[in-house]
PDB file of N, H, CA, C and O in Angstrom:
ATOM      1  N   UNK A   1      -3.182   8.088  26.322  1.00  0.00           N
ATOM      2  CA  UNK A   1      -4.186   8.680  25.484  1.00  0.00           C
ATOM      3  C   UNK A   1      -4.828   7.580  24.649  1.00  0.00           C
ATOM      4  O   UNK A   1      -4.100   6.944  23.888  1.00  0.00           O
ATOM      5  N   UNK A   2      -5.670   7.399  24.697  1.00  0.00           N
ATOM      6  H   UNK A   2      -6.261   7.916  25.315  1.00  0.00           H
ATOM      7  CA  UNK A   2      -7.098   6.365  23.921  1.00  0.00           C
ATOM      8  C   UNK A   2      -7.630   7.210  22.797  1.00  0.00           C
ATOM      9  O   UNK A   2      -7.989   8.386  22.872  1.00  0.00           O
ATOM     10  N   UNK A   3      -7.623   6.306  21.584  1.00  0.00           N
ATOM     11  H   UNK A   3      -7.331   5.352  21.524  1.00  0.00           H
ATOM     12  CA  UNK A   3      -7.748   6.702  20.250  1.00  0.00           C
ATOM     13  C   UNK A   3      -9.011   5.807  20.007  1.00  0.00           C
ATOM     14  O   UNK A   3      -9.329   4.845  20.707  1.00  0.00           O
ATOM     15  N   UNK A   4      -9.691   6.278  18.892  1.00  0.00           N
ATOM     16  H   UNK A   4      -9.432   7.059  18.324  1.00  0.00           H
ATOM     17  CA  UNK A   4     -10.479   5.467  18.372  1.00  0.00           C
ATOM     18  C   UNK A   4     -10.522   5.907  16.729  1.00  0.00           C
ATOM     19  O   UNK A   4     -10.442   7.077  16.354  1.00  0.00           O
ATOM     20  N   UNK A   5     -10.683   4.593  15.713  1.00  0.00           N
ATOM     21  H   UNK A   5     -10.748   3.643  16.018  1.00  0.00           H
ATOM     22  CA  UNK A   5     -10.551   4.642  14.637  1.00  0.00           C
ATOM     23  C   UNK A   5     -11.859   3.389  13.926  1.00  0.00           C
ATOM     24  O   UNK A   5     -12.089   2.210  14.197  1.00  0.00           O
ATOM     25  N   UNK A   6     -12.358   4.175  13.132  1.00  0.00           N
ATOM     26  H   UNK A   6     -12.171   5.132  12.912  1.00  0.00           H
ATOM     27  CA  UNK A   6     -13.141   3.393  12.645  1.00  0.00           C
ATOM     28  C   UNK A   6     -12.741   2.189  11.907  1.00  0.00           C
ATOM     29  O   UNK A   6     -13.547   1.266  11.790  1.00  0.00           O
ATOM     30  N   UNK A   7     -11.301   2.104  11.286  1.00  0.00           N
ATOM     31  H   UNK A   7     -10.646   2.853  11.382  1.00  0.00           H
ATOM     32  CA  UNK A   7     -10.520   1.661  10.485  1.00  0.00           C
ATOM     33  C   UNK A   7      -9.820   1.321  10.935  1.00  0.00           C
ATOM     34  O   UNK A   7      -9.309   2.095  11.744  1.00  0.00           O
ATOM     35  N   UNK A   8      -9.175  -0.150  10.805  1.00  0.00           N
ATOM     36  H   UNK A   8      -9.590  -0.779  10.148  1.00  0.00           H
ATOM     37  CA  UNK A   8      -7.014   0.263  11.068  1.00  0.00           C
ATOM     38  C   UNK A   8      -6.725  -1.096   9.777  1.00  0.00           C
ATOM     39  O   UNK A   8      -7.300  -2.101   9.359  1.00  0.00           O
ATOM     40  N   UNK A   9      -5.972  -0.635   9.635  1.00  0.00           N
ATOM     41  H   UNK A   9      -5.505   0.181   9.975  1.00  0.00           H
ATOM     42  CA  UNK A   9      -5.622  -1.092   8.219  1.00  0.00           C
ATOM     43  C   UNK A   9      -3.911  -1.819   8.166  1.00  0.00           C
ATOM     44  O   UNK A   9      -3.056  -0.946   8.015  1.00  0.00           O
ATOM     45  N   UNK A  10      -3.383  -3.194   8.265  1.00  0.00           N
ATOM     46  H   UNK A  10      -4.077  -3.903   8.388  1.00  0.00           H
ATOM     47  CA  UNK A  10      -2.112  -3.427   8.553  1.00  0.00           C
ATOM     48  C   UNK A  10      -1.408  -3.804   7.102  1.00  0.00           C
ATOM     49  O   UNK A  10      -1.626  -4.700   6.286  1.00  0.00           O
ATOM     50  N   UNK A  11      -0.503  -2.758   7.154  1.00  0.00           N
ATOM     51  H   UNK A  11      -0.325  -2.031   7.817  1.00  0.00           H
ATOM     52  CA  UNK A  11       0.192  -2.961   5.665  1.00  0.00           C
ATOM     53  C   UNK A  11       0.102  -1.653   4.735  1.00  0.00           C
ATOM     54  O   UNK A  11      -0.996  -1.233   4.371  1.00  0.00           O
ATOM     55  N   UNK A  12       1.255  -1.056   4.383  1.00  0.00           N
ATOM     56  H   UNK A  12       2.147  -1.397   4.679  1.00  0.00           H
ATOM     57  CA  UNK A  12       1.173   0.150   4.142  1.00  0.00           C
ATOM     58  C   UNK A  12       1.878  -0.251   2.730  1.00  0.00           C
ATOM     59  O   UNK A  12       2.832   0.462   2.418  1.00  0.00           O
ATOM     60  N   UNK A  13       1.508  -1.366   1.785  1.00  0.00           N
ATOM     61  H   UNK A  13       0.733  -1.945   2.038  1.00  0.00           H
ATOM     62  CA  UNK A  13       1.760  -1.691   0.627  1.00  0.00           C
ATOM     63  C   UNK A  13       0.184  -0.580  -0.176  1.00  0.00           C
ATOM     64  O   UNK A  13      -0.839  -0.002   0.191  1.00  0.00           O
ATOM     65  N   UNK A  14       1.212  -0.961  -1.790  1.00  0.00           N
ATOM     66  H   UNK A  14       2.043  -1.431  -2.087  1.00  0.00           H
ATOM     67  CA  UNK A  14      -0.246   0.085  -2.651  1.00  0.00           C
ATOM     68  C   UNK A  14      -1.445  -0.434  -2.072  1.00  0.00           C
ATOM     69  O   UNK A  14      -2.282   0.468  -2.071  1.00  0.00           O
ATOM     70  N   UNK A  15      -1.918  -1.532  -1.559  1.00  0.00           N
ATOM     71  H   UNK A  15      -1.238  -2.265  -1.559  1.00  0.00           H
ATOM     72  CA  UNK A  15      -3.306  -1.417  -1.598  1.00  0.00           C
ATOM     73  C   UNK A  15      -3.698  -1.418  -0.458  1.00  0.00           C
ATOM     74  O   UNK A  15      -4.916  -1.594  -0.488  1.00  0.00           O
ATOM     75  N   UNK A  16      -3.155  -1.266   1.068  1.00  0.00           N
ATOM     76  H   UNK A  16      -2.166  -1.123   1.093  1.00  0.00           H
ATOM     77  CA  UNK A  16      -3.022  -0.117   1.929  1.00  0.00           C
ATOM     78  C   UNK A  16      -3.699   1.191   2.399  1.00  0.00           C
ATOM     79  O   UNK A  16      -4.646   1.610   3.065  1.00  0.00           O
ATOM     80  N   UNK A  17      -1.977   1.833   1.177  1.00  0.00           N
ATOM     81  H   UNK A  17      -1.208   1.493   0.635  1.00  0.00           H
ATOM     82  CA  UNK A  17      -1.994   2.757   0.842  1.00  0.00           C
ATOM     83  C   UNK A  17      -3.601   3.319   0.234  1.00  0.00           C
ATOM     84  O   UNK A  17      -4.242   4.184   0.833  1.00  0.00           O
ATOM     85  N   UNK A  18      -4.037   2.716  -0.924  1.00  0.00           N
ATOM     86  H   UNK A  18      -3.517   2.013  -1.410  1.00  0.00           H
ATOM     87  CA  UNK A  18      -5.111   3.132  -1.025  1.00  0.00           C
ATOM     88  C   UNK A  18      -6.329   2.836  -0.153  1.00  0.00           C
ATOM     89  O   UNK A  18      -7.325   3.553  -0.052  1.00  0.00           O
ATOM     90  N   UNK A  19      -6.193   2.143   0.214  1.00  0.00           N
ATOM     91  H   UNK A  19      -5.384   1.561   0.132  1.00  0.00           H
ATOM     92  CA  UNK A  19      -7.702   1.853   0.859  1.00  0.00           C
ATOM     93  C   UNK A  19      -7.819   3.150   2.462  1.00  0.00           C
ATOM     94  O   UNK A  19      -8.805   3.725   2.924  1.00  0.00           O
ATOM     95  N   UNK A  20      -6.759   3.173   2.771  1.00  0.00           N
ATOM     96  H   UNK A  20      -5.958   2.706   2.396  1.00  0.00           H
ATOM     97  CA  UNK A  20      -6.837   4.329   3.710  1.00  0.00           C
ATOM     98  C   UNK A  20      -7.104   5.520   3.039  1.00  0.00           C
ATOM     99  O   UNK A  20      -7.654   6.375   3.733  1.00  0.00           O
ATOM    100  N   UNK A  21      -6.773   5.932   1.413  1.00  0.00           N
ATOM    101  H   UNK A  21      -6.326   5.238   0.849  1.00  0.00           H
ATOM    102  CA  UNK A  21      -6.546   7.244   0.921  1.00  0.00           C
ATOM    103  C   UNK A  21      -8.306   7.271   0.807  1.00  0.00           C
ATOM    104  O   UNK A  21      -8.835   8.276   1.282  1.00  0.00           O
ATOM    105  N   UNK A  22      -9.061   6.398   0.306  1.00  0.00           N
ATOM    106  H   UNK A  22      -8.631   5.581  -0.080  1.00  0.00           H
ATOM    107  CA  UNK A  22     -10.838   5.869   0.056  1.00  0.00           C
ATOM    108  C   UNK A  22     -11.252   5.796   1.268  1.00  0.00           C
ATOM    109  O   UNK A  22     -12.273   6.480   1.346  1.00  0.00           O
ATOM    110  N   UNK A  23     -10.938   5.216   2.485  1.00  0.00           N
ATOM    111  H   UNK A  23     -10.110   4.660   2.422  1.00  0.00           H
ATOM    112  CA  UNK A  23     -11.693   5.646   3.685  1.00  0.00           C
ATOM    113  C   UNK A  23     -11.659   7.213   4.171  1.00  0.00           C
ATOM    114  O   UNK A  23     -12.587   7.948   4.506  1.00  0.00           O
ATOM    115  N   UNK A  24     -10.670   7.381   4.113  1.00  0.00           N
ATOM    116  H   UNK A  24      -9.916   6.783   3.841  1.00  0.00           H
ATOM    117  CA  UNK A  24     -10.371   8.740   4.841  1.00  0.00           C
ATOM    118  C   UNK A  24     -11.117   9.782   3.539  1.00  0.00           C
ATOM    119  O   UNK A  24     -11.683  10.838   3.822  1.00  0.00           O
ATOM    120  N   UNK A  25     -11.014   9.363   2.397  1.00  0.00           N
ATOM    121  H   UNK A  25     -10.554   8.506   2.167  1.00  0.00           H
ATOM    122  CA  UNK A  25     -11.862  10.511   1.775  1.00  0.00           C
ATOM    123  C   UNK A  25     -13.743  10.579   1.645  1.00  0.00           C
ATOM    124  O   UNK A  25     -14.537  11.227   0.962  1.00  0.00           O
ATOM    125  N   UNK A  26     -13.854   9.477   2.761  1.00  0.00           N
ATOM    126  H   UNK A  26     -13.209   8.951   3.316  1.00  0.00           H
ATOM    127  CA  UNK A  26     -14.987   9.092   2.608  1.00  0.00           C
ATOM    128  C   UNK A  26     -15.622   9.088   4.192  1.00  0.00           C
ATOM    129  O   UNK A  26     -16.519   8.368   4.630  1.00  0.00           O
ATOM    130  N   UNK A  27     -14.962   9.984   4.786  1.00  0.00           N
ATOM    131  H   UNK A  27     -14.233  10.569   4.430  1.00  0.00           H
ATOM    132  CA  UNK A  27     -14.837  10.581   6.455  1.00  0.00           C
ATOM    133  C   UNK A  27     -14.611   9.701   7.191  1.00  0.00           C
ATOM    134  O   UNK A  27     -15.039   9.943   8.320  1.00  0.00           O
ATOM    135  N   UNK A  28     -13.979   8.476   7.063  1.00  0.00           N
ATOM    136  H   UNK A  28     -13.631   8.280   6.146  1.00  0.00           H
ATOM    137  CA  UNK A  28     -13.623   7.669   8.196  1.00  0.00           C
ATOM    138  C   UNK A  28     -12.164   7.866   8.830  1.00  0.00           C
ATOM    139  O   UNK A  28     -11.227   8.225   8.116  1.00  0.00           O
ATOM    140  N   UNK A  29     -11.986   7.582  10.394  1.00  0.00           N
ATOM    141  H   UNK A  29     -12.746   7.291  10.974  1.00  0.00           H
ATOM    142  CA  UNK A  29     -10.782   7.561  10.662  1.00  0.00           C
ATOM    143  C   UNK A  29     -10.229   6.664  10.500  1.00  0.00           C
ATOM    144  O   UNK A  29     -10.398   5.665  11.200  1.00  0.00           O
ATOM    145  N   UNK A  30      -9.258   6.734   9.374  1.00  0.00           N
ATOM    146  H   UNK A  30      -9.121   7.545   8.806  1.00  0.00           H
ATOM    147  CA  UNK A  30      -8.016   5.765   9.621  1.00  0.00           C
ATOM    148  C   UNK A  30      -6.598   5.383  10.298  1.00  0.00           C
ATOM    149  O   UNK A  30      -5.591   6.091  10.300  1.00  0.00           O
ATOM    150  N   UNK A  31      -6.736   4.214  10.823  1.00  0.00           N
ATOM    151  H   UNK A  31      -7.554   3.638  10.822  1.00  0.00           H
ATOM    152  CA  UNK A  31      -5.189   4.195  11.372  1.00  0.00           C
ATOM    153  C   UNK A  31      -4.486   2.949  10.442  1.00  0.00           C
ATOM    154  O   UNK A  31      -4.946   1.812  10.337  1.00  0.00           O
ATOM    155  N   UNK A  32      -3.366   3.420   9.859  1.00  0.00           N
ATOM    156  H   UNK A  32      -2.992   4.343   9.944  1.00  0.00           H
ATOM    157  CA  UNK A  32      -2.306   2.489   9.125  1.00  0.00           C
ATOM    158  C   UNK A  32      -1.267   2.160   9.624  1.00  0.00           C
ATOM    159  O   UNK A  32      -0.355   2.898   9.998  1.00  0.00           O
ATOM    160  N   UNK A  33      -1.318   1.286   9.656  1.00  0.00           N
ATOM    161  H   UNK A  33      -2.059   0.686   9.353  1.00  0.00           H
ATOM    162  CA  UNK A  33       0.013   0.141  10.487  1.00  0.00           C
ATOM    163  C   UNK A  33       1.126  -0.171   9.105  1.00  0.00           C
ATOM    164  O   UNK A  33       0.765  -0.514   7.979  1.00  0.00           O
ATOM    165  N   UNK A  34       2.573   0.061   9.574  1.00  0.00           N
ATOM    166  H   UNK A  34       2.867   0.339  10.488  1.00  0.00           H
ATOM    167  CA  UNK A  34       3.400  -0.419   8.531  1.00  0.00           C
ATOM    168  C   UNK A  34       4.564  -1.158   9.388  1.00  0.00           C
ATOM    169  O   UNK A  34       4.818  -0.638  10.475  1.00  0.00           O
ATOM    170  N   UNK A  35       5.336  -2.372   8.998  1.00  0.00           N
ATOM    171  H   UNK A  35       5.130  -2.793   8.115  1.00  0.00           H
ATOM    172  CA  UNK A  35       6.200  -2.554   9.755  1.00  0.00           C
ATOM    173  C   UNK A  35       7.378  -2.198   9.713  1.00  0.00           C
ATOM    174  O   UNK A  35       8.216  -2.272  10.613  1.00  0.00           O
ATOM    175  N   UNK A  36       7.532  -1.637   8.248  1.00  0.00           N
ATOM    176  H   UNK A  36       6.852  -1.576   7.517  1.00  0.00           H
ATOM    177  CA  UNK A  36       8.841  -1.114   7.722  1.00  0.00           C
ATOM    178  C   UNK A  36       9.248   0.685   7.619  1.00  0.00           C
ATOM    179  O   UNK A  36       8.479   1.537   8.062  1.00  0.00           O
ATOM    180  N   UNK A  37      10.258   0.938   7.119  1.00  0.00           N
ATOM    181  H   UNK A  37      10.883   0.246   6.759  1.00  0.00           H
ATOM    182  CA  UNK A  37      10.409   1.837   7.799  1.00  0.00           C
ATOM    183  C   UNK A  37       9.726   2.957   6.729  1.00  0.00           C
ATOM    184  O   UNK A  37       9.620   4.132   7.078  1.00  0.00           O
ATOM    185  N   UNK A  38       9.323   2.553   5.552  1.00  0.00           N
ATOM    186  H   UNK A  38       9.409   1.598   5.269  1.00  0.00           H
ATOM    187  CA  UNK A  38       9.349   2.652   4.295  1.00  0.00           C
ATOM    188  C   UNK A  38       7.512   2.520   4.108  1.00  0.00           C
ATOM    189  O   UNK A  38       6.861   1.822   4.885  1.00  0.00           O
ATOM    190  N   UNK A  39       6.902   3.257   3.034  1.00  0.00           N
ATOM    191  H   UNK A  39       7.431   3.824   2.403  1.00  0.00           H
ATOM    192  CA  UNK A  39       5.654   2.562   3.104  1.00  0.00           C
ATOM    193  C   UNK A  39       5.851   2.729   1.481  1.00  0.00           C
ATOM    194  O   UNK A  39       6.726   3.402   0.937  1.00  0.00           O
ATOM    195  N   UNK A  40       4.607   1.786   0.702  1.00  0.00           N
ATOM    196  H   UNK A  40       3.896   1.239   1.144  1.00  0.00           H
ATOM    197  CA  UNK A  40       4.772   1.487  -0.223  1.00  0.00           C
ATOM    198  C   UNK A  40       4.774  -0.356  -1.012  1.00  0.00           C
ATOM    199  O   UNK A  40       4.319  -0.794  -2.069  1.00  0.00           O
ATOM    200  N   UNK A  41       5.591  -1.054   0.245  1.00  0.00           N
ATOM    201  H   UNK A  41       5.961  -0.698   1.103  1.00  0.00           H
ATOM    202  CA  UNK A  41       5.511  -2.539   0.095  1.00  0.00           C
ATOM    203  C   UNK A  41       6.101  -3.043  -1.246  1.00  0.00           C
ATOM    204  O   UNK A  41       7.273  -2.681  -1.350  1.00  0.00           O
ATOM    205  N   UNK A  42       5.760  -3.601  -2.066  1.00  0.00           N
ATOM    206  H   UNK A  42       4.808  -3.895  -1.981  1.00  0.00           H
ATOM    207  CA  UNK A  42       6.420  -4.510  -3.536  1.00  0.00           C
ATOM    208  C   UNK A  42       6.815  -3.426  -4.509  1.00  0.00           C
ATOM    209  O   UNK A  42       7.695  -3.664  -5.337  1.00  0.00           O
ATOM    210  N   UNK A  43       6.098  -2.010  -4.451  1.00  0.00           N
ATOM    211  H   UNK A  43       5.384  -1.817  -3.778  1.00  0.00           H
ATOM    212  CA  UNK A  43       6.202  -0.988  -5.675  1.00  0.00           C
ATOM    213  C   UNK A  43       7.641  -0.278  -4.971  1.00  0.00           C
ATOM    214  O   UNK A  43       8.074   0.622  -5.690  1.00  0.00           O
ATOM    215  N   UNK A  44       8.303  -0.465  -3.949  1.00  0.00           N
ATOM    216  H   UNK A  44       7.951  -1.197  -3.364  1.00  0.00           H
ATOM    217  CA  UNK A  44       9.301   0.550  -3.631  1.00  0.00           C
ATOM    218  C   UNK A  44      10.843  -0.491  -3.709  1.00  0.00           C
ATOM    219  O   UNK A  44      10.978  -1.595  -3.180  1.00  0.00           O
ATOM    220  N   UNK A  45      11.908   0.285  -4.554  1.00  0.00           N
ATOM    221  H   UNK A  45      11.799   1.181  -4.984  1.00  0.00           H
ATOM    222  CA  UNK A  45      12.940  -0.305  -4.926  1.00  0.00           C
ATOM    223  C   UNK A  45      13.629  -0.885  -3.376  1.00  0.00           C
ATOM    224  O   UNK A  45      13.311  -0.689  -2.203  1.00  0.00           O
ATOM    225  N   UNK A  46      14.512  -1.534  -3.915  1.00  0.00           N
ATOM    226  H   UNK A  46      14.770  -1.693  -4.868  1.00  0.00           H
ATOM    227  CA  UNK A  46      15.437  -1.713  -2.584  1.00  0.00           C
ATOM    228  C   UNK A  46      16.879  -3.049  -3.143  1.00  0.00           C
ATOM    229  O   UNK A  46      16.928  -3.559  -4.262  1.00  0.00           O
ATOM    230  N   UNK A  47      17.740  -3.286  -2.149  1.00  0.00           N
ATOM    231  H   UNK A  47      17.700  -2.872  -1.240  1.00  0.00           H
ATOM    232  CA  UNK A  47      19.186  -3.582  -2.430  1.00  0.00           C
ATOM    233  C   UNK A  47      19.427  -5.235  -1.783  1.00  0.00           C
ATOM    234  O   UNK A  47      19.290  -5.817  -0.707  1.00  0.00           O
ATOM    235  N   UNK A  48      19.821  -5.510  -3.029  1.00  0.00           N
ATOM    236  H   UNK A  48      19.932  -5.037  -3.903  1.00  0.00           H
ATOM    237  CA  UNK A  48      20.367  -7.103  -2.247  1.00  0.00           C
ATOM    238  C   UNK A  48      21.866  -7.364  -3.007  1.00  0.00           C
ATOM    239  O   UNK A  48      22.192  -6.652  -3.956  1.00  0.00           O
ATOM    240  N   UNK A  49      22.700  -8.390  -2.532  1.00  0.00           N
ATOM    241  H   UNK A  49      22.435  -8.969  -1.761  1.00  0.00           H
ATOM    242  CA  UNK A  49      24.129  -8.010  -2.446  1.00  0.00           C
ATOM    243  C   UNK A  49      24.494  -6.717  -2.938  1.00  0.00           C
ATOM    244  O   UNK A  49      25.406  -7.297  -3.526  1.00  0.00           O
ATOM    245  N   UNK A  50      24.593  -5.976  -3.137  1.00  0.00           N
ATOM    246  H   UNK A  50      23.852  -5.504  -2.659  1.00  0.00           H
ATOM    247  CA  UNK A  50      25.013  -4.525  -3.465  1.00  0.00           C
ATOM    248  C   UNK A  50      24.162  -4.192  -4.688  1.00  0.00           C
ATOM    249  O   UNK A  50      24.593  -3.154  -5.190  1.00  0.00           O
ATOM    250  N   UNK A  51      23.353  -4.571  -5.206  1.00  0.00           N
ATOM    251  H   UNK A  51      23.003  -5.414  -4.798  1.00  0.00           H
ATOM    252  CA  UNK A  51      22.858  -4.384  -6.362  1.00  0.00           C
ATOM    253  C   UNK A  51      21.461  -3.861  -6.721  1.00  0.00           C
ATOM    254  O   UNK A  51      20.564  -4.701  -6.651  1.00  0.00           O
ATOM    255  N   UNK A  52      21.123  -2.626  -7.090  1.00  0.00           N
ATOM    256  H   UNK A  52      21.852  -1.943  -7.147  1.00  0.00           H
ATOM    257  CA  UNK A  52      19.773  -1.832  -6.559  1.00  0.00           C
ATOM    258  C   UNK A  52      18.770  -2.419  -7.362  1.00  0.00           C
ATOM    259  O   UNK A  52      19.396  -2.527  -8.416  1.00  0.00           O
ATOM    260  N   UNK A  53      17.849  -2.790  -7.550  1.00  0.00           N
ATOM    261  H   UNK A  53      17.340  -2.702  -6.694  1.00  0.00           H
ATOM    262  CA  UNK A  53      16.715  -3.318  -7.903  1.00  0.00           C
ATOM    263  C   UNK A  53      15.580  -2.570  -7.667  1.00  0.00           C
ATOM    264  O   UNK A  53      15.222  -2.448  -6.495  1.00  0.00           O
ATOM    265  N   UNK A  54      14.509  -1.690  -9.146  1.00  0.00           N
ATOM    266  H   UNK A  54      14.800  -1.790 -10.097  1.00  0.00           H
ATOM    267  CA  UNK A  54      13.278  -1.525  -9.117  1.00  0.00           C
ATOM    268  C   UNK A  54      12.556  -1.843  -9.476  1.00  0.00           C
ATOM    269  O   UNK A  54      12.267  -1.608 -10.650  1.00  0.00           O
ATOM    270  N   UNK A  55      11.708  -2.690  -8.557  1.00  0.00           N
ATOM    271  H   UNK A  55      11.943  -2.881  -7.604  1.00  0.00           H
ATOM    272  CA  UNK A  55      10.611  -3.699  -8.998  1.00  0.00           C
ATOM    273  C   UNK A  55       9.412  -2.685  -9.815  1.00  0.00           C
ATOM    274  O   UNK A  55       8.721  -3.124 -10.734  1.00  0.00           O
ATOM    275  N   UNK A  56       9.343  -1.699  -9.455  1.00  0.00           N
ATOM    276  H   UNK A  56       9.904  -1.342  -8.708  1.00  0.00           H
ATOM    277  CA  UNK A  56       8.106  -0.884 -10.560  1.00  0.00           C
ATOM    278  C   UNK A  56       6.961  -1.144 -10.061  1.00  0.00           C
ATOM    279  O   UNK A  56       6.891  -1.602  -8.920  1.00  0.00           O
ATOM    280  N   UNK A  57       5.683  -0.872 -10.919  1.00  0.00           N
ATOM    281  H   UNK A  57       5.740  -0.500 -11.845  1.00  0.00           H
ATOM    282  CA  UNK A  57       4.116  -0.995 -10.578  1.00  0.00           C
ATOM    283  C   UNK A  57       4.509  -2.965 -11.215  1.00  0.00           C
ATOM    284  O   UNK A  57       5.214  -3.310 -12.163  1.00  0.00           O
ATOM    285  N   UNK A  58       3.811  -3.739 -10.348  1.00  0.00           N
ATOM    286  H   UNK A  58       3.238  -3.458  -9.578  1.00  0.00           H
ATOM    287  CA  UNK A  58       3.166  -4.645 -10.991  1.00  0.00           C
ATOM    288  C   UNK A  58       1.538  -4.550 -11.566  1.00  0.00           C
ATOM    289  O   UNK A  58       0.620  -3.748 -11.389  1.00  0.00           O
ATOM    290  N   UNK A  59       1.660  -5.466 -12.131  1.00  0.00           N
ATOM    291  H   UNK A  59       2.406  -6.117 -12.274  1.00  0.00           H
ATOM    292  CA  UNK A  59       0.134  -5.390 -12.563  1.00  0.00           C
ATOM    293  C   UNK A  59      -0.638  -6.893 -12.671  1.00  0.00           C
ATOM    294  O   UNK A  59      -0.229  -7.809 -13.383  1.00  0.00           O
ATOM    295  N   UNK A  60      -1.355  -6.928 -12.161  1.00  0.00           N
ATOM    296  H   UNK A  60      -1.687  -6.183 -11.582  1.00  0.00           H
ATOM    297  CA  UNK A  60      -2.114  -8.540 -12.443  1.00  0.00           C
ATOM    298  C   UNK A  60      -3.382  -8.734 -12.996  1.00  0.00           C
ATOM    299  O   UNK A  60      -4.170  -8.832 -12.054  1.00  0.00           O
ATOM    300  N   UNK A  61      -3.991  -8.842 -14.118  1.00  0.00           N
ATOM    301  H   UNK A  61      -3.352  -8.762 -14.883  1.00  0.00           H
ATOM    302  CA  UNK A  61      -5.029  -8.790 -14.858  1.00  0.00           C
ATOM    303  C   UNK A  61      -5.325  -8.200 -16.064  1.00  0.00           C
ATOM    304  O   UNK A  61      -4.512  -7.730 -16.859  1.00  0.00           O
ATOM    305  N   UNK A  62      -6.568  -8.246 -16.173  1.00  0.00           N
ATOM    306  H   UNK A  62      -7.228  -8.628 -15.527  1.00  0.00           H
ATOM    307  CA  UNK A  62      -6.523  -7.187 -17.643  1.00  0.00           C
ATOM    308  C   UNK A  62      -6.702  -5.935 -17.507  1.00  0.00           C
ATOM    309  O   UNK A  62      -7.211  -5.366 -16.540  1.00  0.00           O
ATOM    310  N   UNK A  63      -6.166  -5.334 -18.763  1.00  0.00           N
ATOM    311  H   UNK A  63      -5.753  -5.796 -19.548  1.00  0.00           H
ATOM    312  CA  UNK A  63      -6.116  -3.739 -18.770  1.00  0.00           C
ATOM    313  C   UNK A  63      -7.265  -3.564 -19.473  1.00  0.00           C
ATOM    314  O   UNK A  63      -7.661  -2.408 -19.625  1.00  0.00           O
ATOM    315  N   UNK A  64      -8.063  -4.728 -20.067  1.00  0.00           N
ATOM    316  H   UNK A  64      -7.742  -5.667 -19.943  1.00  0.00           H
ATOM    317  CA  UNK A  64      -9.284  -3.853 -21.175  1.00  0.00           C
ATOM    318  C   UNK A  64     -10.477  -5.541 -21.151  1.00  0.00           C
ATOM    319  O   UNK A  64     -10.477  -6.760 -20.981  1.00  0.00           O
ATOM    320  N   UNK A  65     -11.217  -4.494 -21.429  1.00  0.00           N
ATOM    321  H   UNK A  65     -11.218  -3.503 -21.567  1.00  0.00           H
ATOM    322  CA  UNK A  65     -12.165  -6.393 -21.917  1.00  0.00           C
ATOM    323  C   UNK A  65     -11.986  -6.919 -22.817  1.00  0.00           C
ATOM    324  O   UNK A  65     -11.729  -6.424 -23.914  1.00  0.00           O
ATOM    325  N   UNK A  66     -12.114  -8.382 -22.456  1.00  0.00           N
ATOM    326  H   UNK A  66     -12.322  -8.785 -21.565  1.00  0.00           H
ATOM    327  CA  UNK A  66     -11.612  -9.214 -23.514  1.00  0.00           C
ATOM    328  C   UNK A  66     -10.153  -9.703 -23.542  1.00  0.00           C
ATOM    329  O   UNK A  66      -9.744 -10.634 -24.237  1.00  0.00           O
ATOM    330  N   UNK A  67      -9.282  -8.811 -22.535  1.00  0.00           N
ATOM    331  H   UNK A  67      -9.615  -8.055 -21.971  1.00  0.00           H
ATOM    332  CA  UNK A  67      -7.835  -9.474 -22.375  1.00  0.00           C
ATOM    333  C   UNK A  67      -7.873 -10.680 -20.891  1.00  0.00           C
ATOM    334  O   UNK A  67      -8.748 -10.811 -20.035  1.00  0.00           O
ATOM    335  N   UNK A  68      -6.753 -11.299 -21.037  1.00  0.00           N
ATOM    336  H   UNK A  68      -6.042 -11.192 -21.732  1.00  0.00           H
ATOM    337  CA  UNK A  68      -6.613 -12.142 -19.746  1.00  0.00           C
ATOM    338  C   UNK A  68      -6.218 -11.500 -18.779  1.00  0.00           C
ATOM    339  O   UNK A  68      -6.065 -12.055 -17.691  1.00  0.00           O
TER     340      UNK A  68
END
């Protein structure tokens, strides 16, 4: 079966995630590629030597004008 997508998008991290949620609400077909089993990317917790770790939202820039 042959698909066609106006879109395909590799990486099902937040910005991904969104950019498929903005195409698709904006009538395009999207196809999202993830390699993990998990989608989400840097914002979703996960375990190293036994020890659970949640990395949270990062954020990079300013929140207002006039900040760095």
């Amino acid at each position: 079966m042959k698909r066609k997508f106006d879109v395909i998008i590799i990486g099902a991290g937040l910005s991904g995630l969104l950019s498929a949620a903005l195409l698709s609400k904006h009538g395009k077909t999207v196809c999202l590629l993830e390699k993990n089993s998990e989608t989400g990317g840097a914002i979703q917790p996960f375990t190293r030597k036994g020890e659970s770790l949640d990395t949270g939202m990062n954020f990079i820039g300013a929140a207002e004008k006039g900040q760095i």
